[in-house]
C-alpha positions as CSV (number, residue, x, y, z in Angstrom):
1,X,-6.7,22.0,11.6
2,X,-8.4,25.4,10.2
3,X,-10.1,25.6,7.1
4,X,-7.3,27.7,5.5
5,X,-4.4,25.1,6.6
6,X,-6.7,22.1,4.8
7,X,-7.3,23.7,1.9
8,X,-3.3,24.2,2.0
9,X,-2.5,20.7,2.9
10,X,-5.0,19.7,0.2
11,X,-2.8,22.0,-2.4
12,X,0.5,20.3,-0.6
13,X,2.3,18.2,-2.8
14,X,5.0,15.3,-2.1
15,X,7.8,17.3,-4.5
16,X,7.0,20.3,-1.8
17,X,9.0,18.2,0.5
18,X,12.8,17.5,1.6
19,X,13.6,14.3,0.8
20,X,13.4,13.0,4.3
21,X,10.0,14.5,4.8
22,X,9.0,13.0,1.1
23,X,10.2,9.4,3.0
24,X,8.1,10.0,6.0
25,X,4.9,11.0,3.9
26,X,5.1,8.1,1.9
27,X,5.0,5.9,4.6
28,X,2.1,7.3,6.0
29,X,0.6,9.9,3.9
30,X,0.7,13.1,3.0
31,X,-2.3,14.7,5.1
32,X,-0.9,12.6,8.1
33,X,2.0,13.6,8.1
34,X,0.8,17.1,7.4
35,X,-1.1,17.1,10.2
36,X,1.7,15.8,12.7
37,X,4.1,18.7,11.2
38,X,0.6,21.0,12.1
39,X,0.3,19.9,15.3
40,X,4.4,19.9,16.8
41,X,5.9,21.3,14.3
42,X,9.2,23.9,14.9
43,X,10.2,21.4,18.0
44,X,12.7,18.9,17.6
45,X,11.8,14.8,17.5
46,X,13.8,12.2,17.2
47,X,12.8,8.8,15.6
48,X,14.2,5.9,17.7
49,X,15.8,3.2,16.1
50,X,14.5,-0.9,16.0
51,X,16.0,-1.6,19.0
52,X,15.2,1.2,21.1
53,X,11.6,1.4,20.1
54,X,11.3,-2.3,20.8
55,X,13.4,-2.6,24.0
56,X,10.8,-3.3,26.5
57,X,8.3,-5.6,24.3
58,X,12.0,-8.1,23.5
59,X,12.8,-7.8,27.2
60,X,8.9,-9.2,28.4
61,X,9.5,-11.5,25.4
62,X,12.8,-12.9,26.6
63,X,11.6,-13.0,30.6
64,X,8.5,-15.2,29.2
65,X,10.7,-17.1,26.9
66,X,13.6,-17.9,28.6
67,X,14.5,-21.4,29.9
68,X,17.7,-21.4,31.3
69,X,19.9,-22.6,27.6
70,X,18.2,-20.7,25.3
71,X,20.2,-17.5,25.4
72,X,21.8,-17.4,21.8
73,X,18.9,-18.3,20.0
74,X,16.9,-15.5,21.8
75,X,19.4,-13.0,20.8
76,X,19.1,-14.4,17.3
77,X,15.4,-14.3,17.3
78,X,15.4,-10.9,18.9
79,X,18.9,-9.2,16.9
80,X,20.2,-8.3,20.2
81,X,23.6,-9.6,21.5
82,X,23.3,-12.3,24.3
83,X,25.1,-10.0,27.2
84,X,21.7,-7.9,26.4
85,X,19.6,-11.0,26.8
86,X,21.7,-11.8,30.1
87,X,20.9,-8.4,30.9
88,X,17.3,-8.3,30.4
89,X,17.5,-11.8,32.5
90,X,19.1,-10.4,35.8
């Protein structure tokens, strides 16, 4: 980042935000977030959700931990329906 965007960032405040933004920046600060918004800014990112961030560690998980009668409680375990445990098992 250049001098004159971290003196900027320094003079940035959370109430400078949209609400959204003000969410993300709390959760992982102000000058991180900042710098993200510096660095990609004006392009378009979408945040997956739980399940589609997670997809592929819960689908090792359930090939390592499946034992042939365990399907519903891995989809409990996991918050995933059983046919995508059955899938992931296939």
């Amino acid at each position: 980042m250049d001098s004159l965007s971290n003196e900027l960032v320094n003079e940035l405040k959370l109430e400078d935000l949209t609400e959204a933004q003000q969410y993300l920046a709390n959760e992982i600060g102000i000058r991180e977030f900042a710098a993200v918004c510096i660095k990609t800014g004006g392009g378009s990112f979408c945040f997956p959700n739980r399940n589609n961030l997670l997809k592929e560690p819960i689908r090792r998980r359930i090939e390592k931990e499946f034992n042939g009668t365990n399907l519903k409680e891995l989809a409990t375990k996991y918050g995933i329906s059983q046919s995508t445990v059955y899938k992931y098992i296939r």
